[in-house]
Each structure stands twice: as structure tokens, then as C-alpha cells.
C-alpha positions, 0 to 999 in steps of 0.5 A: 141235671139231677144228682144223687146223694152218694147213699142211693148209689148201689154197686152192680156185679154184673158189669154188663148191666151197669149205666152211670150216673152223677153222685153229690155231696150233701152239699149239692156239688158234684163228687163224680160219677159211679157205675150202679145198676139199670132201674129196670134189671133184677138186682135178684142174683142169688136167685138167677144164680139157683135158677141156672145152676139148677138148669145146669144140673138138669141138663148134665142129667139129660146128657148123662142119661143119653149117653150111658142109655146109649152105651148100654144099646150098643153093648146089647146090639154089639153081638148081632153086628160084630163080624167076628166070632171072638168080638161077638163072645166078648160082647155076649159076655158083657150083657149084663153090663149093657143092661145095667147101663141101660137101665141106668141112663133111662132112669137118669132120664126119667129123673130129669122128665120128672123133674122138668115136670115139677119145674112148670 
């Protein structure tokens, strides 16, 4: 059985990722056991954190993009499938809000293409 000297022991913060093992004192005895992390996992947190908040980010940019390109689709097309006459003068008067959200849930999705690009 081996031991450890209580200076090699390394806290993890993630506790899914953390094994036990033995600590000693410099005088060889047993002190207990203490939580570190696997030799095996990334101790790299700050940049796993990066990592996923900016596929985080990337994702609510594709959300966003579908969804406000979506909205803008129905606004346009609203008219041609509404049934009545005071709908369809409504939703001709909101045209160039339909456009403005079209146009601006298909740059929202160019940004994250070109930024999915970037990323390989």
C-alpha cells in the first residue's frame, strides 16, 4: 500500500470526477483518506468552462436565428392564407416588420455558420 504525502493531495471540483486515496504524514503513518481527482481526467476546468459556454452561446444564436426567421416567414405569408379581409389588411400593413425579422434571423444564422466554421 502506498501513501501519499498530504502536499500531493489535489482537491477536484468536480465531484463526479474524484477517486480516494490514502494521505500520510511525514512520519509515514496514515492520516486518513482525502477525495483528489482521477490521473487520467483534465484538471483544465477554466477552459472546458470557455468551451461550453461558448457552444452555449452558439446554440442560443441558432435558436434565436430559427426562430425570429420564422416569425418574419409568417408575417409575410400571413396575408395570402388569412380568411378574413380585416386580418389580411393587418398583416399587409406589418411587412416591413415580417422583412426586418427575416432579415434578421438569416444574419443571425449566418453569424453562427460562420462562426461554426471558424471553430474547425
Amino acid at each position: 500500500m502506498s501513501c501519499f504525502a498530504p502536499s500531493q493531495v489535489r482537491p477536484c471540483r468536480l465531484l463526479r470526477y474524484q477517486t480516494s486515496i490514502q494521505t500520510c504524514s511525514p512520519a509515514g503513518q496514515v492520516t486518513g483518506e482525502k477525495r483528489t481527482c482521477a490521473d487520467n481526467l483534465p484538471m483544465n476546468l477554466p477552459a472546458n468552462k470557455k468551451e461550453a459556454q461558448a457552444r452555449k452561446s452558439d446554440q442560443e444564436l441558432l435558436f434565436k436565428g430559427i426562430a425570429i426567421a420564422l416569425i418574419g416567414t409568417v408575417i409575410l405569408l400571413g396575408p395570402y392564407f388569412a380568411r378574413s379581409p380585416a386580418v389580411q389588411d393587418l398583416l399587409t400593413g406589418g411587412q416591413i416588420v415580417g422583412w426586418f425579422a427575416l432579415v434578421l434571423g438569416v444574419a443571425f444564422l449566418g453569424q453562427y455558420f460562420l462562426r461554426r466554421r471558424a471553430g474547425r
